[in-house]
Structure formats: C-alpha cells, structure tokens
C-alpha positions as CSV (number, residue, x, y, z in Angstrom):
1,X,-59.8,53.2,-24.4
2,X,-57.6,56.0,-25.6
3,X,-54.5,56.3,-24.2
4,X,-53.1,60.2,-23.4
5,X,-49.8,61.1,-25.1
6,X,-48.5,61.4,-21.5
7,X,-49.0,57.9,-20.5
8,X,-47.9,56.4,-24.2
9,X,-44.5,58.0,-23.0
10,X,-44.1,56.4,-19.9
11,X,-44.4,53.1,-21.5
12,X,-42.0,53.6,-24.4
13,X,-39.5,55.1,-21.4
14,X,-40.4,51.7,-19.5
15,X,-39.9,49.7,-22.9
16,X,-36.3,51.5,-23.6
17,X,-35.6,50.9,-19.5
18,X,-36.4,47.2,-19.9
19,X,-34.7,46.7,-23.1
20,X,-31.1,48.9,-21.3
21,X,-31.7,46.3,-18.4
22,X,-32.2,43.2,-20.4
23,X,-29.3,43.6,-22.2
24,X,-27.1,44.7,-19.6
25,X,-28.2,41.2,-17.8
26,X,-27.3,39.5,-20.5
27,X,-24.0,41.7,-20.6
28,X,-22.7,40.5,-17.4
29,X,-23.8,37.2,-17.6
30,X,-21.6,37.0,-20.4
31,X,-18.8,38.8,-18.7
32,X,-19.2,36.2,-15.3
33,X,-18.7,33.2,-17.9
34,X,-15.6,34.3,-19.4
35,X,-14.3,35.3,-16.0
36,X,-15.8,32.9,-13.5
37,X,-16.4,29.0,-14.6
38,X,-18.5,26.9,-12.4
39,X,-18.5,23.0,-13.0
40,X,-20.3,20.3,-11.2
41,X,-19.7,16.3,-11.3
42,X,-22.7,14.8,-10.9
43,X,-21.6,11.4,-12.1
44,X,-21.6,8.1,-9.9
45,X,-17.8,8.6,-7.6
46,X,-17.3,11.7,-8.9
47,X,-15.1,9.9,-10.9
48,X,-14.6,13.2,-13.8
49,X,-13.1,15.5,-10.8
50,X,-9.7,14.6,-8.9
51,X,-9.6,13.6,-5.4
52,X,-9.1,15.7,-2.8
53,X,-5.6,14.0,-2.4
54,X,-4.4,15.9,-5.4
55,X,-6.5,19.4,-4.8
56,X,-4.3,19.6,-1.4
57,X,-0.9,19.0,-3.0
58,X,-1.9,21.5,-5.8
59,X,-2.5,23.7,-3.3
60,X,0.4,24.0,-1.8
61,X,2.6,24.1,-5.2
62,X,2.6,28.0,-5.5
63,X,4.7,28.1,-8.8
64,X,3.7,27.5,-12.0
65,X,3.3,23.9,-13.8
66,X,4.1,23.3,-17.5
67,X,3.2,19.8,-19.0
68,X,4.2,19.0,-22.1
69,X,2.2,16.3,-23.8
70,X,3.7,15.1,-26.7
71,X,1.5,13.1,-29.3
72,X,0.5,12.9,-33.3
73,X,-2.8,14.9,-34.3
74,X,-5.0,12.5,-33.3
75,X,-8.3,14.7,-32.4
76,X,-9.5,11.6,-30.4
77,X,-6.4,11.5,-28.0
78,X,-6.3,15.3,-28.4
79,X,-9.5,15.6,-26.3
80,X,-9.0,12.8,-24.1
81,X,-5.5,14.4,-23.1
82,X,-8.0,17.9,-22.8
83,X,-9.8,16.5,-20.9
84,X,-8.0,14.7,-18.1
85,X,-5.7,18.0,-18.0
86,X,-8.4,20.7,-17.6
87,X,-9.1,18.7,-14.2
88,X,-5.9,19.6,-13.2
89,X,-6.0,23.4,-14.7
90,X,-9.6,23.8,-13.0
91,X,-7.8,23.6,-9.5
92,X,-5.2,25.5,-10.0
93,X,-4.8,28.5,-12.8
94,X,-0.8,28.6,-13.3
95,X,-1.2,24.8,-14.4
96,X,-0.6,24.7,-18.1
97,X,-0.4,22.0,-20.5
98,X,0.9,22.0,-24.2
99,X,-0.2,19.1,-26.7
100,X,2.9,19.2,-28.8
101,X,3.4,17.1,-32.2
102,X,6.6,15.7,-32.0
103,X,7.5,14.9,-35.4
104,X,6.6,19.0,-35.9
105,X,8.1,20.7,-33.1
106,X,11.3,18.6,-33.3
107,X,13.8,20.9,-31.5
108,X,11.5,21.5,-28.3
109,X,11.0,17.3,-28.2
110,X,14.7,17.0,-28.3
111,X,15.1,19.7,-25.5
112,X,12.7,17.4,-23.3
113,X,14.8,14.1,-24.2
114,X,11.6,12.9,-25.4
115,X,12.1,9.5,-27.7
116,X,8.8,8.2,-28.0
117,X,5.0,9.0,-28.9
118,X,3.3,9.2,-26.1
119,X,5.2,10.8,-23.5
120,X,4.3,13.5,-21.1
121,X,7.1,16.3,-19.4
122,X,5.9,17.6,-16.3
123,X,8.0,20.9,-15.1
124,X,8.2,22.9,-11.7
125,X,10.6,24.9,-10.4
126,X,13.7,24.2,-13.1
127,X,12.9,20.4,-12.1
128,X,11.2,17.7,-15.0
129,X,10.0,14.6,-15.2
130,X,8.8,12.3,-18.0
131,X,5.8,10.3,-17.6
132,X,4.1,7.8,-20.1
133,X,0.1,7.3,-18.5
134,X,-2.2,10.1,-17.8
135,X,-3.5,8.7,-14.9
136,X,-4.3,10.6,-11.9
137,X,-2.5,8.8,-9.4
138,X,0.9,8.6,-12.5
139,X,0.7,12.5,-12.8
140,X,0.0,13.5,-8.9
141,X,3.3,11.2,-7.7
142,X,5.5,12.8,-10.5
143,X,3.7,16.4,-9.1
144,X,4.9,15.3,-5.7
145,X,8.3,14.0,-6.4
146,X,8.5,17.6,-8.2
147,X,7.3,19.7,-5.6
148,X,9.9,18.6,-2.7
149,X,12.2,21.8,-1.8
150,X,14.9,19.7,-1.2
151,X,17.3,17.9,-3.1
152,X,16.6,14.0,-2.0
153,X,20.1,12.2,-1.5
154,X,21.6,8.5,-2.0
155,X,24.4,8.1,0.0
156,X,26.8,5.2,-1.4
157,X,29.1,3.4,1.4
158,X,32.1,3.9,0.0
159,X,36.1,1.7,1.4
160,X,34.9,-1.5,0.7
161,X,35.0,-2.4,-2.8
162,X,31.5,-1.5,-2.9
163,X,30.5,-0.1,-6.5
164,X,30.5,3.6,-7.1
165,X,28.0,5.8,-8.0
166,X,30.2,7.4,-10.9
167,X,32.8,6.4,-13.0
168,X,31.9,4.7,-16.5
169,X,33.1,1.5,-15.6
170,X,31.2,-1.3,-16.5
171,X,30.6,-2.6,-12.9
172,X,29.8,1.1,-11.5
173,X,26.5,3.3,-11.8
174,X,27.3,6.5,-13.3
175,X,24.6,5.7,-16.2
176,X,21.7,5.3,-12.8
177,X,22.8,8.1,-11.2
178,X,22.6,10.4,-14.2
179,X,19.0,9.0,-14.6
180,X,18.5,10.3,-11.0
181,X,20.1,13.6,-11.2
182,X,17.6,14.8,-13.6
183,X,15.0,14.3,-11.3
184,X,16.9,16.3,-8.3
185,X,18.3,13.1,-6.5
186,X,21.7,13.9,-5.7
187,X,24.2,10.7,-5.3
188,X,27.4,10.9,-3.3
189,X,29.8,8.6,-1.4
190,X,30.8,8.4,1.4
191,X,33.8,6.8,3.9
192,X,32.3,6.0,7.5
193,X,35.8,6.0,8.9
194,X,36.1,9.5,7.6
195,X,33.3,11.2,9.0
196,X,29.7,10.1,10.4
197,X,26.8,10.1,7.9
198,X,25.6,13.4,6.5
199,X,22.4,14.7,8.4
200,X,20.4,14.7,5.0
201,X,20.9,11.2,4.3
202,X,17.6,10.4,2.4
203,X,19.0,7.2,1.3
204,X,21.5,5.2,2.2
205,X,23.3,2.7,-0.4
206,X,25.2,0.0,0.7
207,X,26.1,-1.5,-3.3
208,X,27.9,-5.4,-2.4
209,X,31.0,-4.4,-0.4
210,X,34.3,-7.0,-0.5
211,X,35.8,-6.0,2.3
212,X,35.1,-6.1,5.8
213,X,32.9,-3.2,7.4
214,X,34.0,-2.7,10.8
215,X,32.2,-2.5,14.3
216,X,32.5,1.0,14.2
217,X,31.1,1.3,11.1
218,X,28.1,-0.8,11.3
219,X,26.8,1.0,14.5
220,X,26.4,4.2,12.0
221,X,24.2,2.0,9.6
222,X,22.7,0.6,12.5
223,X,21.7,4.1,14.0
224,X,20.8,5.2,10.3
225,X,18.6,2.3,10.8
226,X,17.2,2.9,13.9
227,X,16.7,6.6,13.7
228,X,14.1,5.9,10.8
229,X,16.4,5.8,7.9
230,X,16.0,4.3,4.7
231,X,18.1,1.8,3.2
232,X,19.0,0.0,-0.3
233,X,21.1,-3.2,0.4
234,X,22.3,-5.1,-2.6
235,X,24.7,-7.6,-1.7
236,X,26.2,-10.4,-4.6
237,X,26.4,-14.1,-4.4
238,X,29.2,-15.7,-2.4
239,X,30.6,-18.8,-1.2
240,X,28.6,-19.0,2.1
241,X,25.7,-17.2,3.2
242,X,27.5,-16.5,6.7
243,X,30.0,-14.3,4.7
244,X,28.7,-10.8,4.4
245,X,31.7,-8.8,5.3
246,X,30.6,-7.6,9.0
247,X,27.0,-6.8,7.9
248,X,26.0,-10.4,9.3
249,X,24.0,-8.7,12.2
250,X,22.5,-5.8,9.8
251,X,20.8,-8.7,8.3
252,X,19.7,-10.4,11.6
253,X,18.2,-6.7,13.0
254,X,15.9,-6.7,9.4
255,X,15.3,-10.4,9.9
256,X,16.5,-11.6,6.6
257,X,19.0,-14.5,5.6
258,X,20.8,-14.5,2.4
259,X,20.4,-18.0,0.8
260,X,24.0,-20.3,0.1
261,X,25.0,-20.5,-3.6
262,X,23.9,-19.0,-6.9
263,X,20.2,-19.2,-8.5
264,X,20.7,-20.8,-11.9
265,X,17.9,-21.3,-14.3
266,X,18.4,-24.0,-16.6
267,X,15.5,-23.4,-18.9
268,X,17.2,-23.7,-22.0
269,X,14.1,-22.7,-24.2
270,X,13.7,-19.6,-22.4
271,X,17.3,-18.3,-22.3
272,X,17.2,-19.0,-26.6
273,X,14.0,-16.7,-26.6
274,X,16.0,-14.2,-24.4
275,X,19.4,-14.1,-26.1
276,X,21.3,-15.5,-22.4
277,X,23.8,-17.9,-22.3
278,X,24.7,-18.1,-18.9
279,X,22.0,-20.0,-16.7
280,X,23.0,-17.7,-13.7
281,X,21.5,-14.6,-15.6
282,X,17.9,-14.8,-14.4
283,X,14.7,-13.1,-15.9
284,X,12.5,-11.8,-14.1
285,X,9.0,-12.2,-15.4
286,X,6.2,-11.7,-13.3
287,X,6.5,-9.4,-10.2
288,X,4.0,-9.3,-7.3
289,X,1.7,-6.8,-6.9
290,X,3.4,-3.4,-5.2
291,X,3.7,0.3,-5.7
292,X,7.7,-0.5,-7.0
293,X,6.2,-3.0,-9.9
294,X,2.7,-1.4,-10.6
295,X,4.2,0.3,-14.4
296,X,6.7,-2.1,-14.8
297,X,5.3,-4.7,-18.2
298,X,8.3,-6.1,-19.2
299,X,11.1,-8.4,-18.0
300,X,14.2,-7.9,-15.7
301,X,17.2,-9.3,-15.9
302,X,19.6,-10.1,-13.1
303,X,22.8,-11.1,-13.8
304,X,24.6,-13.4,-10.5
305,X,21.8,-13.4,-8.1
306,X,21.6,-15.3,-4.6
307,X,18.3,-15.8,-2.4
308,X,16.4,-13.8,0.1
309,X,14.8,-15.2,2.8
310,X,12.5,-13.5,5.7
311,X,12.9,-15.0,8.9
312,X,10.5,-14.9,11.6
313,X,8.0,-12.5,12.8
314,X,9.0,-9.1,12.9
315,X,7.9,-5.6,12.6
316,X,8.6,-5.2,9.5
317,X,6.1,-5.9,6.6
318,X,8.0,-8.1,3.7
319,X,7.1,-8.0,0.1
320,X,8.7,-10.3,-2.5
321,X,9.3,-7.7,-5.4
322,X,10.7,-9.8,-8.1
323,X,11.8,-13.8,-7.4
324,X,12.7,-16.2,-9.6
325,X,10.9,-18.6,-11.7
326,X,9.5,-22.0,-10.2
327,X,11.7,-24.1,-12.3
328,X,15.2,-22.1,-11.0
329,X,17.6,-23.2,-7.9
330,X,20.0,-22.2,-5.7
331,X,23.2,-24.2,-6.8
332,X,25.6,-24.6,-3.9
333,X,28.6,-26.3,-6.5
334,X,30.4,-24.4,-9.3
335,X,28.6,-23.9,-12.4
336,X,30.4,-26.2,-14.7
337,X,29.2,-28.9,-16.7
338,X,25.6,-30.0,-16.3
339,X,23.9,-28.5,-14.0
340,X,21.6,-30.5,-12.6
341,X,19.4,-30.0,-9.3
342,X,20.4,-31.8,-6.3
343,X,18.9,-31.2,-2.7
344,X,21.2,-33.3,-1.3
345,X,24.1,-31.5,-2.3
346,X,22.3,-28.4,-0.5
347,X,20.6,-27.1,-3.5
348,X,17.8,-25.2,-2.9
349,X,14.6,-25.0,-5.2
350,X,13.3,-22.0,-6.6
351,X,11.6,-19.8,-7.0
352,X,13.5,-17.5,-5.2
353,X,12.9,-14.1,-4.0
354,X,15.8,-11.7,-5.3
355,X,14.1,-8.3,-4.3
356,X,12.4,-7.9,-1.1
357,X,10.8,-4.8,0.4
358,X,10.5,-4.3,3.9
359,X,8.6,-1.8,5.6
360,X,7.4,-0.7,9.0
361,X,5.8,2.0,10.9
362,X,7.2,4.7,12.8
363,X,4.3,6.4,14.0
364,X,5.1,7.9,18.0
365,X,8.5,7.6,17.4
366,X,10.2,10.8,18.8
367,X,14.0,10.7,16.2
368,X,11.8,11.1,13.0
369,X,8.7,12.7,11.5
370,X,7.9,10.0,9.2
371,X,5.1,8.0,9.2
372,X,7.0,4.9,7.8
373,X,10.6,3.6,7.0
374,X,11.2,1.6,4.0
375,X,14.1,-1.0,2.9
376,X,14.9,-2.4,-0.3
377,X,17.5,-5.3,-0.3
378,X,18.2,-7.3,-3.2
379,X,20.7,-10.3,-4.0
380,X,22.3,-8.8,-7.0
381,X,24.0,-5.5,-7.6
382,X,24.9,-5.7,-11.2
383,X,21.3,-5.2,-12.4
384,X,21.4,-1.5,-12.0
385,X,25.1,-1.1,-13.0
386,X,26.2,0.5,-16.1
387,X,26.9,-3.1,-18.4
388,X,22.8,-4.1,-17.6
389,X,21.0,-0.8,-16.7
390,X,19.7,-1.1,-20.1
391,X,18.5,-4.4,-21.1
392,X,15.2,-5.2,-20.7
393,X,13.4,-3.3,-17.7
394,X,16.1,-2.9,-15.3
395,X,16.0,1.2,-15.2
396,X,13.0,1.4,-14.4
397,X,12.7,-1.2,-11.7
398,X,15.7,0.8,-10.5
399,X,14.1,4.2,-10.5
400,X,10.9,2.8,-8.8
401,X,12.6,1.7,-6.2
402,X,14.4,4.9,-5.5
403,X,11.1,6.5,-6.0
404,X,9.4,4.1,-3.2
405,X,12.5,4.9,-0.8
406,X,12.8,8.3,-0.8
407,X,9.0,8.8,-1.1
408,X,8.2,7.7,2.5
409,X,4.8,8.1,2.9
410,X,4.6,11.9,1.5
411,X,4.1,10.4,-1.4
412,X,0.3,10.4,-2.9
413,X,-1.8,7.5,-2.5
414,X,-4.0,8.3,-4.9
415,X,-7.3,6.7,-4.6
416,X,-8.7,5.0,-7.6
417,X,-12.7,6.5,-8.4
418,X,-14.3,3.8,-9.4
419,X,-17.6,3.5,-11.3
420,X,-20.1,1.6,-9.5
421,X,-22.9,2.0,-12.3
422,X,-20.2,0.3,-15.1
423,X,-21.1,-3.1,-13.6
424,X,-24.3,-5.4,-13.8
425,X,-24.1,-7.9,-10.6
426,X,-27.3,-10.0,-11.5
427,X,-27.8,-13.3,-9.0
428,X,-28.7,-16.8,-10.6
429,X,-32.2,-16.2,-10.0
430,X,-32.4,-12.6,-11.8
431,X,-30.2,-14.5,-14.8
432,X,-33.2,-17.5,-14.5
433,X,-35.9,-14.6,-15.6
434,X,-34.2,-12.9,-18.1
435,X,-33.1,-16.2,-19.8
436,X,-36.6,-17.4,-19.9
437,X,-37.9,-13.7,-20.9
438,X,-35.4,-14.1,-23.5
439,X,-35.5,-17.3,-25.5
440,X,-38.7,-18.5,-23.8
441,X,-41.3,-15.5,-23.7
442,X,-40.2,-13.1,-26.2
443,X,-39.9,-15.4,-29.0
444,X,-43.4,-16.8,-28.1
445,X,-45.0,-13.1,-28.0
446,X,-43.4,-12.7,-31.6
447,X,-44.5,-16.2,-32.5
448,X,-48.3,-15.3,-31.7
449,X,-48.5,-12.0,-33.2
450,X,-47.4,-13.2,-36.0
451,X,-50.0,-16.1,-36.2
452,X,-52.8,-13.5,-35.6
453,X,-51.8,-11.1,-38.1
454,X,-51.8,-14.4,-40.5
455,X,-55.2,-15.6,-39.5
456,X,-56.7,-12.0,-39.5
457,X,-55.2,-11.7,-43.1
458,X,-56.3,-15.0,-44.0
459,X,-60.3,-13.9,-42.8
460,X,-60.2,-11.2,-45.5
C-alpha cells in the first residue's frame, strides 16, 4: 500500500510531536524530583520516620536549626549520622546539619566547647546544646529544652547559710550554674524577708540552710509549693533528724523524713578502687530506672550524705534516684575509730536512698497550667558544689535533674519504635520440630542420598 506524500507528513509531524512531548515528560519529571521529594516507610513501626511527637514540636520551631555533628571520617558513621538527620531535615527545611572533623576544623570545635569525638551541638535561636547519642528521643528533648521562649529560672533561698549559686568558693556552685547558663537557665538568689518570690520562679532551690527559716518564710515555700511549683531540696547531715532549721513541716507536707546520722560505707576494697578515704563519701553505683538516670553510666559520688525516707501514702509518686549500697549504714555516733554497725546504738542499715524524686499530678487544678509538679530532694548538697561537681558523674546527674524539673511535662516523651519483625518468639513445641528437623531429619535425608548415589554408582 503506498502511502501519499501528504499522509507520510502527518506522521513525521506526529513523530516530532511525540518525541517534543516525551521529552518534556521526562523534563518535568526531572524538575518535580529535584524540587519535590516524596518518601514512604513501609517498614514494620515505621520505625525509619520520627514520631509524630517530634513532627509537632518541629512545627512549631519557626527558626532555623544548625547541628553540628562532630566525628572522624568514618564513611560508616558518616551515613549513619545522614541518615538519622535527613529524618529530621525531611520535616522541616531550615533544619541543617554539618558533619564536621574535629581534629580538621579545630577553631569551629573549640568555638562549640566540643572535647570529645562524638559529640553533637544543636543551635536555635543564639541558644546550644551538646549532646552525645543520636537518638530520637536525646535530640527531640535537647530541641525542646531549646525551643522555650523563656529564660527558665533556679531561684536559690538565700539568709540562711544556705550555699550560693556564685562565688568560687569551694562549698558554693558557681562552676553548676555556669554549666546552666549556657543552656538559658538563669540562677539567682533570693531573701524571702526582702520580698516574696519572683513570679517566674521555674525552680526553686532551697541548698542546706544553717539557720532557722521563719514562719513567715516557710508559708512562701509552702505556697510555691501549693501553687504547682517545683522544688530542689538538698539538705546535709545533722545531729538529729528533727533539726531542719524550720523546714520540719515542708518535709511532713511532701511526706518524707530525713533519716538520724550519716551513711558510712565501710567497704574498704571499694573506696581503694575509688581513691576515697573517708567512709562517709559514698558512690553511687547503680541508679533505678528514671528519666533523671536514663544517660547516666558511670558513678556518683556524694560526699556527707544522710537518708531519705517516704512516709505513708500520699499523692505524690516517689522514685528512689540514687541510694546507697546494701552493705552501707546510717551511723548515729561520731565517725572515729572503727566503725562498726550497731542497730542497737540506732544505726540504721543501708541501702539508703540519698535522691528521691517525687511527683504528682495537677491536672484541674485552677493556680497552674501544668500537667504535673515535680520535686527533687536529696540528703547531700556538696555533690553539685564546686570541690565535687567534677568527679565522677556528678554534673550530669546534676544537670538531669534540672532538666527533669524545669521540663514539667512539656518535655517530649518520645516513644521508642520498636521492631516487631527483629524477634523470633517460637513456643516449646515449634523448638520440638525444628530440633528434630534439624539433627534428626535432615541429617537422615543427607544420610540416604548419599547411600543411593553409592549404590547406584556401585550398579555401574
């Protein structure tokens, strides 16, 4: 069939059409993927995505995020740091990271106070933090703790020999309170029979006073207290649990008795392996599970400590943070000579809890918005002061329990994704059948072939 010359045209236009509309497809397909990027986790939790938890507070941080990430050229950690970042980048665009080489890029490392491998610096709004663990729920509290608006506050009681929250003094905190400035928590003290307590009081400090607090005073903690406040109470050992300077019915509206005498540990092999020669300097190795101790791997050390004690039901939910060990005691005499444990003496036996948490809920409550109020009272103040801020892991305890307090509960609770396809749960009937497939069946299926490839080379 011959074609005329008229219709061979049309089909080259059509050709030349197709071809111009092809490639212009293909053209804006290619434009849509650089602009546009669509992703979809299709794995078992969703467990390559971050949780909605952490979209929403991305969401409402409007200014830009810088992370830092600093690390050797590793091209294995590289992408693994990638990786876990671009879920962050995906959900917002002015979230930027930076894998940095710090033994390279010196000056900027040294700008961040960076000292180790490792670390992450996470910046918003002027305001840093450094991080050590890439974890969701590690990077989404230090986001949150970066995004607040506000300055948070520690105000210290101040007129009663309490210690100070500056000063370079051994026995003060200037060195904790530094740590806490440069993450935008301002500490401050203050004299109740000056003036009431500032409006903004995130936190209120009251650091082992030696003097009495009067009446007058103690109805402002109390109404700090009562109006949803939160609270860090360390108080030091003394001669009688009955003497805590006027704060005797602070400690019976938390429910809590301080314990007579000071908690010794006369483990002599442990305080050679620790470098202590006093037995009243107890380590603190183990801590019970809470948000406070969950990044916390090494010991604590608190120097004069007395006990804790909850008493009684209350609304209040205790946790025993850190306590000492089981071989420790309360000694009621003076620490001279042998110490040796005596109940009838009134010694009491450890372990002893030296950090307690307490916590209750203030849902309905019409004098605050917060959905929970949070105490921290420990038996020793000289952990956290400048002579032991830096042995062992006291500053970090320290600065996770200023965290936990002036979170409340805007702070994430990030949930963990798990992977429910990582795990074979097999009952003992399932492991009967595969043991017998195993070393029963299998090897007797190999054992017969190879008899019957014998024999049938045998026949020939």
């Amino acid at each position: 069939m011959k074609t005329s010359k008229a219709i061979r045209l049309q089909l080259q236009i059509q050709k030349i059409i197709f071809t111009i509309l092809l490639l212009s497809v293909v053209g804006l397909l290619a434009w849509a993927s650089q602009k546009y990027s669509m992703q979809y986790d299709w794995t078992a939790g969703q467990r390559n995505t971050i949780t909605q938890s952490s979209i929403d507070l991305l969401q409402k941080m409007n200014d830009p995020v810088l992370v830092n990430v600093y690390i050797q050229d590793d091209a294995t950690i590289k992408t693994a740091v990638e990786e876990i970042l671009s879920r962050y980048k995906r959900e917002k665009n002015n979230f930027n990271f930076k894998i940095i080489n710090p033994d390279i890029d010196i000056e900027l490392a040294q700008l961040d106070k960076v000292t180790r491998y490792g670390q992450i610096v996470i910046k918003y709004q002027g305001r840093s933090e450094i991080i050590s663990s890439l974890s969701e729920g590690t990077i989404s509290s230090a986001l949150q703790r970066l995004s607040y608006s506000n300055d948070r506050s520690l105000v210290f009681i101040d007129g009663h020999g309490e210690r100070k929250p500056s000063g370079d003094e051994n026995a003060n905190y200037s060195q904790f309170t530094a740590k806490l400035a440069a993450k935008g928590i301002v500490s401050s003290s203050h004299h109740l029979l000056k003036a009431v307590l500032p409006d903004n009081t995130n936190i209120l400090v009251i650091a082992s006073p030696t003097k009495l607090i009067l009446k007058g005073e103690l109805q402002h903690i109390k109404k700090h207290i009562e109006q949803g406040g939160n609270l860090l109470w360390m108080m030091d050992p003394e001669s009688s649990s009955n003497k805590l300077y006027g704060l005797n019915k602070l400690a019976q509206l938390l429910n809590i008795k301080f314990t007579d005498g000071i908690i010794v540990d006369n483990n002599i092999n442990l305080r050679k392996t620790l470098g202590i020669q006093n037995p009243a300097m107890i380590p603190v190795l183990d801590y019970h599970s809470h948000a406070i101790t969950k990044n916390i791997d090494y010991n604590t050390l608190f120097p004069i400590s007395r006990g804790i004690e909850v008493t009684g039901d209350s609304e209040w939910q205790s946790t025993v943070i850190a306590q000492s060990l089981a071989q420790s005691w309360s000694e009621s005499k003076d620490l001279t000579g042998d110490l040796v444990f005596d109940s009838k003496s009134g010694d009491i036996a450890g372990p002893l809890a030296i950090v307690v948490a307490l916590e209750r809920t203030l849902s309905g409550t019409e004098t605050t918005e917060k959905a929970s109020q949070r105490i921290i009272i420990t038996g020793d103040s000289d952990f956290l002061s400048n002579s032991y801020i830096g042995v062992g892991a006291n500053l970090t305890l320290g600065l996770n329990i200023i965290d936990w307090l002036s979170g409340d509960d805007d702070l994430i609770a990030i949930e963990t994704k798990s992977a429910p396809d990582t795990k074979l749960q097999l009952d003992d009937t399932e492991l009967i059948i595969i043991g017998f497939g195993f070393f029963i069946v299998l090897p007797a299926i190999l054992l017969l072939t190879g008899m019957i490839i014998w024999f049938r080379r045998r026949k020939r």
